[in-house]
C-alpha positions as CSV (number, residue, x, y, z in Angstrom):
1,X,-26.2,-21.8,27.9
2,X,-28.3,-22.3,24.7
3,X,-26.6,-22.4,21.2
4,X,-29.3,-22.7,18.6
5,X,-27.7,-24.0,15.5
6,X,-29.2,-22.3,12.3
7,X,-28.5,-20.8,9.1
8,X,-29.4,-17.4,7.6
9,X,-32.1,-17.6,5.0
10,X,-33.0,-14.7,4.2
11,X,-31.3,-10.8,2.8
12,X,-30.9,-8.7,5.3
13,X,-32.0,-5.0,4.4
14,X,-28.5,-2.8,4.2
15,X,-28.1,0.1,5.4
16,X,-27.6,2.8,3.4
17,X,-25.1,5.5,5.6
18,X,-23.1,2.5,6.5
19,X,-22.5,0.2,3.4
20,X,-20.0,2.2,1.5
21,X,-21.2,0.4,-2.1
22,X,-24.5,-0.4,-3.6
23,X,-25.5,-3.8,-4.2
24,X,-23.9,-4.6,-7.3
25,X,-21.4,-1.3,-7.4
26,X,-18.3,-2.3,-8.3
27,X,-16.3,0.3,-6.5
28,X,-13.7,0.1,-3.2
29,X,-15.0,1.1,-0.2
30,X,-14.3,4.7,0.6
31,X,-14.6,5.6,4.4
32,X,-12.9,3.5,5.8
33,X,-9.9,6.1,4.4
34,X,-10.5,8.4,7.7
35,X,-8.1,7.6,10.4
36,X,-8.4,9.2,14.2
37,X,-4.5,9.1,14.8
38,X,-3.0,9.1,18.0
39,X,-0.7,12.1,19.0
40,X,1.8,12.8,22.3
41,X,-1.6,14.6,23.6
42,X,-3.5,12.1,22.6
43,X,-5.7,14.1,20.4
44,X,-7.4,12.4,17.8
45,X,-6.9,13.9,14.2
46,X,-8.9,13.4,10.9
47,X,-7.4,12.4,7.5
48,X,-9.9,11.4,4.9
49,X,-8.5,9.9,2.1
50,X,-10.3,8.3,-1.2
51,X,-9.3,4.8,-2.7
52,X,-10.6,3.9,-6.0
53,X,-8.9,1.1,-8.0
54,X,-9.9,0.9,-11.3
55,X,-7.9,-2.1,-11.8
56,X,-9.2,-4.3,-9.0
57,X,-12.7,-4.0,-8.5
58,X,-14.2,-5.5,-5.6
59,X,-16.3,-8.4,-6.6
60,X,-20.2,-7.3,-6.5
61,X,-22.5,-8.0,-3.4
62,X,-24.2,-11.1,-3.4
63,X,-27.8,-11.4,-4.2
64,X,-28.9,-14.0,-1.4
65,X,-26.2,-15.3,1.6
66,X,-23.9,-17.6,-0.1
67,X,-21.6,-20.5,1.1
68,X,-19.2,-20.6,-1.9
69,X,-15.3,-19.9,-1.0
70,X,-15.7,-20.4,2.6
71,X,-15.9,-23.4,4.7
72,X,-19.7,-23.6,5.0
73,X,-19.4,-25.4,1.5
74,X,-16.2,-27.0,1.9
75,X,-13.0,-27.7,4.3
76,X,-9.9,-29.7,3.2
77,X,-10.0,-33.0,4.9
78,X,-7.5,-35.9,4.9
79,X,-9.3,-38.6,2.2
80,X,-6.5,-41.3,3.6
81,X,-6.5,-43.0,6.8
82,X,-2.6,-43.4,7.9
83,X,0.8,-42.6,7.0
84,X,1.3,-38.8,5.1
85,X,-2.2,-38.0,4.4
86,X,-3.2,-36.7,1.6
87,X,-6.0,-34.4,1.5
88,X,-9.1,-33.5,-0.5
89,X,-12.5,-31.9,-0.4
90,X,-14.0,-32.3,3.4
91,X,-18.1,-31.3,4.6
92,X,-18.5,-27.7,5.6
93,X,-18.5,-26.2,8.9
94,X,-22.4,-25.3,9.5
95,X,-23.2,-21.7,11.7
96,X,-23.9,-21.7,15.3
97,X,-25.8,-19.7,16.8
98,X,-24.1,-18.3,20.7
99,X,-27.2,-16.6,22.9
100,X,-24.8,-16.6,26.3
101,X,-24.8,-12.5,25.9
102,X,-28.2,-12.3,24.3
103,X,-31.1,-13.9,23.3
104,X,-31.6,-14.8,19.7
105,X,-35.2,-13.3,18.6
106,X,-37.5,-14.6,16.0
107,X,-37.7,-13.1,12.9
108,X,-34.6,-11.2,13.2
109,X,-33.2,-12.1,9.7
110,X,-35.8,-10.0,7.7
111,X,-35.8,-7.0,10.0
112,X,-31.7,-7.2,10.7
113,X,-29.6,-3.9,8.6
114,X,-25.9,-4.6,7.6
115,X,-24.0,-1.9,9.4
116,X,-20.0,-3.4,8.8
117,X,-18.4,-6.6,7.3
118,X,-14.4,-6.9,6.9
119,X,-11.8,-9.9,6.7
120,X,-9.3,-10.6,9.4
121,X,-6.3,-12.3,8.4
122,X,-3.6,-12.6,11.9
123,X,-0.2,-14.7,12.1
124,X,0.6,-15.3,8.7
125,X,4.1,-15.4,9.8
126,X,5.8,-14.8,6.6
127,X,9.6,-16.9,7.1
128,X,12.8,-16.3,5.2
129,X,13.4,-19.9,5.9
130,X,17.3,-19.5,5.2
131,X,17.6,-16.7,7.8
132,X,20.6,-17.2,10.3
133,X,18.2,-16.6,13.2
134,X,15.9,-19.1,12.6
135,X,15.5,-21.3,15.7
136,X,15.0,-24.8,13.4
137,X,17.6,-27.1,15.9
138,X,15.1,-26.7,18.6
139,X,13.2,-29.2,16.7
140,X,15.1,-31.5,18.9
141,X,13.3,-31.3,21.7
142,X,10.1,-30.2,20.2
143,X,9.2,-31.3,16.9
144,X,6.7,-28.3,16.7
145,X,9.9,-26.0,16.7
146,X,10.4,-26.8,13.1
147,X,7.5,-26.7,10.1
148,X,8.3,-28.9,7.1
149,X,6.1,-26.5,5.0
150,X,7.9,-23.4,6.4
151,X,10.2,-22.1,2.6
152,X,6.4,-21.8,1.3
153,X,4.7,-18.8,3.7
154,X,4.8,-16.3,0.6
155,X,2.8,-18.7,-2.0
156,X,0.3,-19.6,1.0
157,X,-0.4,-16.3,2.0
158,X,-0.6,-14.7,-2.0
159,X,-3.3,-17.8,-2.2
160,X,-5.2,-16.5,1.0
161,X,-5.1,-13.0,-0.8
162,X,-6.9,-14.4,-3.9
163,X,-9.4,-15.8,-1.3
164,X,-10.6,-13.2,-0.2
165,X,-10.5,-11.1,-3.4
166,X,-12.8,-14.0,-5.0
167,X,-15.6,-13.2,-2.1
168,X,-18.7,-11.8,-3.3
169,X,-19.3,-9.7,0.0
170,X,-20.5,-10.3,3.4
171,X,-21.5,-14.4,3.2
172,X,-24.7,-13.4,5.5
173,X,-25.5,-9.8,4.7
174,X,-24.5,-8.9,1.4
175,X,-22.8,-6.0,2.1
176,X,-19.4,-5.1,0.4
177,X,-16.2,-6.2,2.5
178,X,-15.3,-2.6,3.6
179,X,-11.6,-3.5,4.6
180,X,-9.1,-6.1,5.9
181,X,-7.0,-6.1,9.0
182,X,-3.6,-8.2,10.1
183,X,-3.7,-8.9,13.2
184,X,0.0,-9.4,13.9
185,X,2.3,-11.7,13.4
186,X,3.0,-11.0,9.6
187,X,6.0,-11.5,10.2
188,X,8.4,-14.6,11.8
189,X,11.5,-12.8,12.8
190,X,11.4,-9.5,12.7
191,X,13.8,-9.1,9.4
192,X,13.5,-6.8,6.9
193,X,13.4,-9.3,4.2
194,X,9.7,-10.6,5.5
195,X,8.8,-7.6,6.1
196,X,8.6,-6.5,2.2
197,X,7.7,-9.6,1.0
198,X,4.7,-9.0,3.8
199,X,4.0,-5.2,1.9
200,X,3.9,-6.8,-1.5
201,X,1.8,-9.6,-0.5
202,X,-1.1,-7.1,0.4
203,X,-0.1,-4.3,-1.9
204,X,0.7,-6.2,-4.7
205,X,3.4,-7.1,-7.0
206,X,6.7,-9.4,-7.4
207,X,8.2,-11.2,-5.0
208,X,10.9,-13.6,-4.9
209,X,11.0,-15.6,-1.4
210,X,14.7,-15.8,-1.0
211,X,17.8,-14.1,0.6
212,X,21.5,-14.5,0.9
213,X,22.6,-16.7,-2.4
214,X,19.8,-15.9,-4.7
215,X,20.8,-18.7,-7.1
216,X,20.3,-21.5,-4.7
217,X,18.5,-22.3,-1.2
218,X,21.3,-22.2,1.9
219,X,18.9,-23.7,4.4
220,X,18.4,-26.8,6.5
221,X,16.1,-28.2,3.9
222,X,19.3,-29.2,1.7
223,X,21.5,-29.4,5.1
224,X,21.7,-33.4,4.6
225,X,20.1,-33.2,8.5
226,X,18.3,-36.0,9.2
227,X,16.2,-33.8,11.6
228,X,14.5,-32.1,8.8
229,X,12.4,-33.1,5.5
230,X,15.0,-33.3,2.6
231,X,12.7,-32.8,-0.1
232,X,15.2,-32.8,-3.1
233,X,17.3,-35.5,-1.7
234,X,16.8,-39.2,-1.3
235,X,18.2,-39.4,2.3
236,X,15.8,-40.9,4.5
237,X,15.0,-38.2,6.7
238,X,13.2,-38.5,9.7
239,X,9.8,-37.0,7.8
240,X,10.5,-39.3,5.3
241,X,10.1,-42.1,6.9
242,X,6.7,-40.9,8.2
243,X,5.6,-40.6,4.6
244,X,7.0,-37.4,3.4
245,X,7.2,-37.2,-0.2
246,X,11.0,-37.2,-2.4
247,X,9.9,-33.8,-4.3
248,X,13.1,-33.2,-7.1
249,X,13.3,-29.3,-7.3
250,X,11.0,-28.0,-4.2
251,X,13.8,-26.2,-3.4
252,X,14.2,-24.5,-6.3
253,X,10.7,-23.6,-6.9
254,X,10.0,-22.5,-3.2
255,X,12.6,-19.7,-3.9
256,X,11.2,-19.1,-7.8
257,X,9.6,-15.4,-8.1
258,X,5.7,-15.5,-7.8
259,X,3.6,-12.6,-8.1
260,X,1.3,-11.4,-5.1
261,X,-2.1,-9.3,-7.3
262,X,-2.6,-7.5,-3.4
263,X,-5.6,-7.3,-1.7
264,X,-8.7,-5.5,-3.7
265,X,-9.6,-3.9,-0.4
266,X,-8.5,-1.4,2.1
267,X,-6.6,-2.9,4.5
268,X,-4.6,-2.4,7.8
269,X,-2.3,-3.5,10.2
270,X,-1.8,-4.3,13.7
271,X,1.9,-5.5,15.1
272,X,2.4,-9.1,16.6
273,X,5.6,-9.9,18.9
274,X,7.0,-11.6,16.2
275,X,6.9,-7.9,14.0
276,X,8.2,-5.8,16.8
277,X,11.4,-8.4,17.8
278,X,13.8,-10.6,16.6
279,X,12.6,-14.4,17.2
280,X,9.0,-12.5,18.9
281,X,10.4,-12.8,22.0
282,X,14.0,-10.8,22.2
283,X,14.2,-7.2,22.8
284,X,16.4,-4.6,20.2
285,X,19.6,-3.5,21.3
286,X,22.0,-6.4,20.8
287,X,24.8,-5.2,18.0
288,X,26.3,-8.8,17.8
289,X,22.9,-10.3,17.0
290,X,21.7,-7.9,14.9
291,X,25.7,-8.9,13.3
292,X,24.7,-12.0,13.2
293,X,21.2,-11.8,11.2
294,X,22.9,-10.7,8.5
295,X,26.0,-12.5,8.4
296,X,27.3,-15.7,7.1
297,X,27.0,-17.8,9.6
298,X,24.0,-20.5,10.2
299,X,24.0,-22.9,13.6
300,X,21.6,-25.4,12.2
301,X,22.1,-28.3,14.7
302,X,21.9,-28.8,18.5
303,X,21.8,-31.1,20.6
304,X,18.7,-32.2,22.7
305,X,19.9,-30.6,25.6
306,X,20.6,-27.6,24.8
307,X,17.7,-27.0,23.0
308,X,15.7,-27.5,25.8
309,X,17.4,-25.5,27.9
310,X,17.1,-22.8,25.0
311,X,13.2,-23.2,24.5
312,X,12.7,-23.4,28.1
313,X,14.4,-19.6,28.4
314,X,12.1,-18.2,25.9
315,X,8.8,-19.5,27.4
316,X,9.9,-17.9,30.9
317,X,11.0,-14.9,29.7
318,X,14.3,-15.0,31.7
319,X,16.2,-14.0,28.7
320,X,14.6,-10.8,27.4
321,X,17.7,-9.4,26.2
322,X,18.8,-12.3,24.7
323,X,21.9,-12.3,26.2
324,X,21.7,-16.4,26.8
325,X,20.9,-16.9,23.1
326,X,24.0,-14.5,21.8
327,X,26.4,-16.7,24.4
328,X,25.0,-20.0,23.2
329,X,25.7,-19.0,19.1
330,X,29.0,-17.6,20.5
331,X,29.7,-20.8,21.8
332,X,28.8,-22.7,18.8
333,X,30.7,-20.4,16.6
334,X,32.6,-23.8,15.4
335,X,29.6,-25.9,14.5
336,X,28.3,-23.3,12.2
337,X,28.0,-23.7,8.3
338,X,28.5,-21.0,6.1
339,X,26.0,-18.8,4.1
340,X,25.4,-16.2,2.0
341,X,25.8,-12.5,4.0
342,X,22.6,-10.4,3.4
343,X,21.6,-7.0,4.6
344,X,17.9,-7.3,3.8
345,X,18.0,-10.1,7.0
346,X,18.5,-7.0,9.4
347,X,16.3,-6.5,12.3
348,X,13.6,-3.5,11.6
349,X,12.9,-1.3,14.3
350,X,8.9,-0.1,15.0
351,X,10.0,3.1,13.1
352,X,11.4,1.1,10.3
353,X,7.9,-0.8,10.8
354,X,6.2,2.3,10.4
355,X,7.7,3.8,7.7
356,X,7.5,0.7,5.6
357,X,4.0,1.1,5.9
358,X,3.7,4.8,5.0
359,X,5.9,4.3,1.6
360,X,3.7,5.0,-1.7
361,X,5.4,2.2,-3.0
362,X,3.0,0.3,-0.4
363,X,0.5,2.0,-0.6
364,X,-2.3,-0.4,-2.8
365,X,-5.5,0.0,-2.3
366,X,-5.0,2.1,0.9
367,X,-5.1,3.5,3.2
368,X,-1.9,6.1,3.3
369,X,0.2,3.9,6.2
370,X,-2.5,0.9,6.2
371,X,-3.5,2.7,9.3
372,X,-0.1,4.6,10.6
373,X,0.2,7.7,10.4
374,X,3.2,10.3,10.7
375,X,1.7,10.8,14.0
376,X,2.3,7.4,15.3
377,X,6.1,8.1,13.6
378,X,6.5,11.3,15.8
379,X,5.1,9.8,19.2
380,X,6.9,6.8,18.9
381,X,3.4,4.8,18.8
382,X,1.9,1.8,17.3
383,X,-1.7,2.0,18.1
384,X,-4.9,4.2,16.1
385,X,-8.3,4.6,15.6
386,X,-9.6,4.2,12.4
387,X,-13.7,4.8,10.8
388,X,-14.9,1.7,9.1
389,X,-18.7,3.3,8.6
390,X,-20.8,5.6,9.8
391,X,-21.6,3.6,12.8
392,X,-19.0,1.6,13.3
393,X,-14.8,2.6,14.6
394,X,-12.3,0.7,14.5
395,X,-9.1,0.5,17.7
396,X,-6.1,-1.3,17.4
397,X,-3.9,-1.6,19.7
398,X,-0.2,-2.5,20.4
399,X,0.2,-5.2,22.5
400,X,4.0,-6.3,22.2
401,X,6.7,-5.8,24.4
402,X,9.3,-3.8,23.6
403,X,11.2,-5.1,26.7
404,X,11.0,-8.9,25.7
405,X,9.0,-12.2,25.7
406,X,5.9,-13.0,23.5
407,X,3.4,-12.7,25.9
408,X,1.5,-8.9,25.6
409,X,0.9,-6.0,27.5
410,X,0.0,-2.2,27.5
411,X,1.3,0.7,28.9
412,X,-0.8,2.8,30.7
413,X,-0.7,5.6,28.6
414,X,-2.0,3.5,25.3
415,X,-4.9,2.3,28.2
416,X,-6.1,5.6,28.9
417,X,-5.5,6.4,25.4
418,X,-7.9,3.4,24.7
419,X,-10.2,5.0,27.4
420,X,-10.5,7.9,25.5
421,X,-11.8,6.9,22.0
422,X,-14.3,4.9,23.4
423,X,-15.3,8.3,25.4
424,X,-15.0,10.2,22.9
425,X,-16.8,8.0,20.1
426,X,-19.4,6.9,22.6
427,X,-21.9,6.9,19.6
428,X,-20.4,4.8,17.4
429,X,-20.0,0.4,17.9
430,X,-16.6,-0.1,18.8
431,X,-14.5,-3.4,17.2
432,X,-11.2,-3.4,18.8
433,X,-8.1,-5.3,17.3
434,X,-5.3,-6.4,18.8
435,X,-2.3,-9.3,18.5
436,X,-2.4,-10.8,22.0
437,X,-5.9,-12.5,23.3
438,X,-7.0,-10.9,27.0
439,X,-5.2,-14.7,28.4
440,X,-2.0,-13.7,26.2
441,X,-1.9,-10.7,27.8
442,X,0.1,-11.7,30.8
443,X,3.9,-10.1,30.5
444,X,3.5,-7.2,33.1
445,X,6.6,-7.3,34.3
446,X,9.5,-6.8,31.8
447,X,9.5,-2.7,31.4
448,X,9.3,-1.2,28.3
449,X,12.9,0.6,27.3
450,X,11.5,3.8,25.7
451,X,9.3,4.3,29.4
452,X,10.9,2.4,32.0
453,X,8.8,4.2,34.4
454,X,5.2,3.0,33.0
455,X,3.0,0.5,34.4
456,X,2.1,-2.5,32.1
457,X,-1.3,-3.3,32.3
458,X,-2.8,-7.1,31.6
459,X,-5.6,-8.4,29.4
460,X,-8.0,-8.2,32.9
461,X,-7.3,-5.0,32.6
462,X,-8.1,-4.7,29.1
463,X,-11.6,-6.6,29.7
464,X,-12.7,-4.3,32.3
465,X,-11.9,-1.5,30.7
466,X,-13.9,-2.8,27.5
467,X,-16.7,-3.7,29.6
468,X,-17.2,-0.3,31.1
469,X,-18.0,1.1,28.1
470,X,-21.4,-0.1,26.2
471,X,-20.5,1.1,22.6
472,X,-18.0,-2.0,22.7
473,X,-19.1,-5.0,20.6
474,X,-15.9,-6.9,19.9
475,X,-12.2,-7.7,20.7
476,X,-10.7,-9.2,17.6
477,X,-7.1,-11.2,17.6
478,X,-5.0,-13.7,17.4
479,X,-1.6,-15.0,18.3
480,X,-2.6,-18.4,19.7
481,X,-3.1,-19.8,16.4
482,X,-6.5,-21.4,17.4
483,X,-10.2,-20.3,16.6
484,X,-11.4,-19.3,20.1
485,X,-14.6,-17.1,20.7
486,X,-15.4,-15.8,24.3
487,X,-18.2,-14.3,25.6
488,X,-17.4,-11.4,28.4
489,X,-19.3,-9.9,30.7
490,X,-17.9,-6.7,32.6
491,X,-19.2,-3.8,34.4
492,X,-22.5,-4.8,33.6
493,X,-21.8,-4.2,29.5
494,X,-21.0,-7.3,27.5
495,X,-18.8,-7.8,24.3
496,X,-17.5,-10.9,22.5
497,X,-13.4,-11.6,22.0
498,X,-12.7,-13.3,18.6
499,X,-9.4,-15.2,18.0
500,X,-8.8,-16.5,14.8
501,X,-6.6,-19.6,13.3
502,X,-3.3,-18.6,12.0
503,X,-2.1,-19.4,8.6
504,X,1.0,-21.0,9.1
505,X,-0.2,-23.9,11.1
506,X,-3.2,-26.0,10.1
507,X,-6.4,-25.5,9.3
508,X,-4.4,-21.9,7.9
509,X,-7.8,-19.4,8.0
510,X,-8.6,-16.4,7.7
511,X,-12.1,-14.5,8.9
512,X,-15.2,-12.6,7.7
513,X,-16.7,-10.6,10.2
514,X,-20.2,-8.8,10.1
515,X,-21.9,-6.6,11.8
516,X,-25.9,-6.3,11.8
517,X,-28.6,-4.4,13.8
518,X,-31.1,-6.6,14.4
519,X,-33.6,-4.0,14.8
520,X,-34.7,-6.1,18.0
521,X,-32.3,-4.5,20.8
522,X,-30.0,-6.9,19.8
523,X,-26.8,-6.8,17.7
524,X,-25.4,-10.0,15.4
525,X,-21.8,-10.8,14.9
526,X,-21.3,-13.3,12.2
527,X,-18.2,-14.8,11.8
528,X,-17.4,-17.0,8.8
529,X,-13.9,-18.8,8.1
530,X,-12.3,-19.0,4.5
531,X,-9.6,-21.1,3.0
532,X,-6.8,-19.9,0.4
533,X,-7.6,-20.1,-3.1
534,X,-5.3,-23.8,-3.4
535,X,-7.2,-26.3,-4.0
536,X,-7.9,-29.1,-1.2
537,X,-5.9,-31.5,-3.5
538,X,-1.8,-31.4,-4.3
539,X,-0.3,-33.2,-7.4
540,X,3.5,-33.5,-6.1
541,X,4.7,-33.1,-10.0
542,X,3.1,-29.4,-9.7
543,X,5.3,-27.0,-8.7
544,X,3.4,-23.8,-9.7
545,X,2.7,-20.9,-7.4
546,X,-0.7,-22.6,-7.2
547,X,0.6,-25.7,-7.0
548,X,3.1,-24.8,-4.0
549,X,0.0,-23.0,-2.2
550,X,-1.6,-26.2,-1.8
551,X,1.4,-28.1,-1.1
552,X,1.6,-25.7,2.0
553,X,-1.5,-26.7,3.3
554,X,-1.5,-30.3,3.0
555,X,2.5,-29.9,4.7
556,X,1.1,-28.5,7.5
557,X,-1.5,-30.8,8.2
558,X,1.3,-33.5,8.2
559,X,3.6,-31.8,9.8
560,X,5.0,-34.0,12.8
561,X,4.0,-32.1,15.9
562,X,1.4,-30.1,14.7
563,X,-2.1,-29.5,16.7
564,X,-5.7,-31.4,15.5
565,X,-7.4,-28.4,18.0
566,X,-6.2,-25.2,16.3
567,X,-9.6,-25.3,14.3
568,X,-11.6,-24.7,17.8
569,X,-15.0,-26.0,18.2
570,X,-17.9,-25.9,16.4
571,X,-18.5,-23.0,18.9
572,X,-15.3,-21.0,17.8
573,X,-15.9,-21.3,13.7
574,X,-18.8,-20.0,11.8
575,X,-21.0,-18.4,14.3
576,X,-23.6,-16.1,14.9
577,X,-22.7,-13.7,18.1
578,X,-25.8,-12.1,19.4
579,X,-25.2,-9.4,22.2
580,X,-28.0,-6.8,23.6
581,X,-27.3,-3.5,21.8
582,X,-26.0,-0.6,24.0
């Protein structure tokens, strides 16, 4: 397999049907408002809708391919050898180009037309860290089960936002950034709290990352535990004593209103485990759990054990119900500490999900339900098709659950549903998005509740259904918290799967993706990885909404437990994908 290192040098020529701003315009993309919704007959409706914002212009194309604001210039690094490393500016990841499905052809970068470029952001995993539900005493067993960075998801993720709003387009092409998608996971525990705190991140507007007591954190951060980082105190926690800083008033800043300005793009949604159930792994339907979420109550230790025996439940999926987990808290009833009550902690239901989504109050820079519809409200659904240009659709899908467990699957009627977009939009590329990668896709066998007489279908499944249709060019997603790209080959067609880094675990990423017609037979992916706005370096005395952003980063990369492989290869980063054109 040859994989040609290189690096654009040239403009590509942009089309002028698909690129839905000039070079220079200053003006949000507009087609990517029309949105093929799904319906009980699976008919595919058209809504067109219009988003100008006056207020938030997207930045102007770029006059040549630029590196600046993504990690082709830079990526944080540690700039100390041992202990807590600190971190600070790091080389940039350089392009590769992949020529398993196609080979590269000279001359291609003069001749090549933009025909798409949009931003995925997946797993941001937005925490309400004082949440009764949270799962932090499994730390015990796996120190993985518990982030020290975890009270600051909201000012990462407002940080990632300004990222991508500084872009000046496409880094290769030059086109505009016609939209960006979610792709799952926005959410940590399915509470309602997170979920408008999500909204307002991409939408825009005041947040205040907090519930229960809203004069002071009630959390394990201030718990005295020696099992977790006590930032605020002087007890030498376990973290501490690997180097984690004394920070006087974290606490109270991490919980401090910030202010989210909301993406300057279109942008949609797909739902991850951890949006559709409580903990992304336990199905609805328990009243004394749902009790429980928002009650004043908080286990926040547990032995070794019983941890173990906890976390080894959820990775088998013996517990869908969680009818284990509510006997355990039950049992534990004693050992609890008290909190603050709050209602905004309940468990949302994919209707509540839905309708979220589809409140003006949400609405930003559009689309009308970020891709929903009142379709997918009335069938019960979670999965559309949307136009990003002339030439280009775009699927997601709903891979979650609704029976249990964190591992994916579809039903058969959102396959043949799948079967027929592709059908029926045989002329247009086809970019399909879901939560769950094809190897993620592996939870057959727990029924969904609302059709308990459906087939689940796996992520082989998927592949070959994908592959037997030559207008499909990529399967975008995430959930494994890794940068992973894999070239497929099935039924003779051949299509690339891109999963992409969270950003709640280190190196916290989000994507550009473009899409160019080589004008050769051949098709280019380019994939380039960005960093939040934070800079690389933290001064512990600032504890400003920027300051905290970069505090989150360098957190995670010290966190005990955490991965050095979630960045992928040099492969999985910023690549070229070059696949024969249907």
């Amino acid at each position: 397999m040859s994989r040609i290192r290189s690096v654009a040098a040239t403009i590509p020529a942009i089309n002028r049907r698909t690129v839905l701003a000039a070079t220079g315009a200053a003006a949000v993309s507009a087609g990517v408002g029309y949105a093929l919704r799904p319906t009980d007959s699976q008919a595919a409706t058209t809504e067109t809708t219009r988003v100008v914002a006056q207020s938030r212009k997207a930045p102007a194309a770029p006059l040549a391919p630029y590196t600046k604001g993504t990690t082709l210039a830079t990526v944080a690094a540690p700039r100390t050898s041992s202990g807590y490393r600190r971190l600070g500016d790091g080389p940039g990841w350089s392009r590769v180009v992949r020529s398993e499905l196609a080979a590269p052809k000279s001359g291609r970068a003069g001749r090549r037309t933009a025909l798409a470029a949009f931003v995925q952001l997946t797993d941001l995993h937005l925490i309400d860290s004082q949440h009764p539900m949270r799962l932090e005493y499994l730390r015990s067993t796996d120190k993985h089960s518990w982030r020290p960075h975890e009270a600051l998801t909201v000012q990462g993720a407002i940080s990632l936002v300004e990222r991508i709003n500084a872009l000046r387009g496409a880094p290769v092409t030059g086109s505009p950034l016609h939209f960006a998608m979610t792709t799952g996971d926005n959410t940590d525990n399915n509470a309602k709290s997170e979920l408008e705190w999500f909204l307002t991140i991409m939408s825009g507007g005041k947040i205040r990352p907090n519930s229960g007591d809203l004069r002071h954190y009630e959390g394990v951060q201030n718990s005295g535990l020696k099992l977790y980082w006590q930032p605020d105190s002087t007890v030498r926690d376990g973290d501490k004593q690997l180097g984690f800083p004394h920070l006087q008033g974290f606490l109270a800043a991490a919980i401090r209103e910030v202010r989210s300005p909301g993406l300057n793009l279109p942008w949609y949604s797909t739902v991850g485990n951890h949006d559709a159930m409580p903990l992304g792994c336990y199905g609805h339907g328990d009243s004394w759990l749902a009790e429980y979420a928002v009650g004043g109550k908080k286990l926040m230790s547990l032995s070794a054990s019983e941890a173990k025996k906890l976390q080894d439940h959820i990775r088998s999926g013996s517990d869908p119900k969680g009818t284990g987990f509510r006997d355990l808290l039950k049992a534990h009833a004693r050992n609890m500490r008290s909190v603050t009550a709050d209602e905004s902690r309940a468990p949302y239901t994919p209707a509540d999900y839905l309708k979220a989504h589809l409140d003006p109050a949400h609405r930003g820079n559009g689309p009308v339900g970020h891709g929903y519809s009142t379709a997918n409200l009335e069938a019960g659904t979670q999965y559309y098709t949307f136009r990003i240009s002339d030439d280009v659709i775009g699927i997601s899908l709903d891979t979650t659950d609704p029976g249990g467990h964190y591992e994916g699957s579809i039903g058969t009627a959102q396959l043949k549903w799948l079967d027929k977009q592709l059908k029926d939009n045989k002329d247009s590329h086809a970019i399909v998005f879901s939560h769950h990668t094809s190897k993620t896709m592996d939870n057959t066998g727990i029924v969904d509740p609302a059709r308990p007489n459906e087939r689940r279908h796996g992520g082989q499944e998927v592949i070959a259904l994908l592959g037997s249709h030559s207008n499909v060019l990529a399967w975008v997603n995430g959930h494994i918290h890794r940068n992973d790209i894999t070239p497929h080959q099935a039924g003779g067609r051949s299509f690339w799967e891109i999963s992409t880094a969270s950003h709640v675990d280190y190196p916290q990423l989000a994507r550009v993706i473009e899409i160019a017609d080589n004008k050769d037979g051949t098709l280019s992916l380019f994939t380039t990885l960005v960093e939040s706005a934070a800079p690389h370096r933290t001064d512990f005395t600032d504890l400003t909404q920027t300051g905290l952003a970069a505090l989150y980063r360098e957190l995670s990369y010290n966190a005990p437990g955490s991965s050095t492989v979630l960045g992928g290869d040099p492969n999985d980063r910023n690549t070229e994908l070059v696949l024969k054109k249907g």
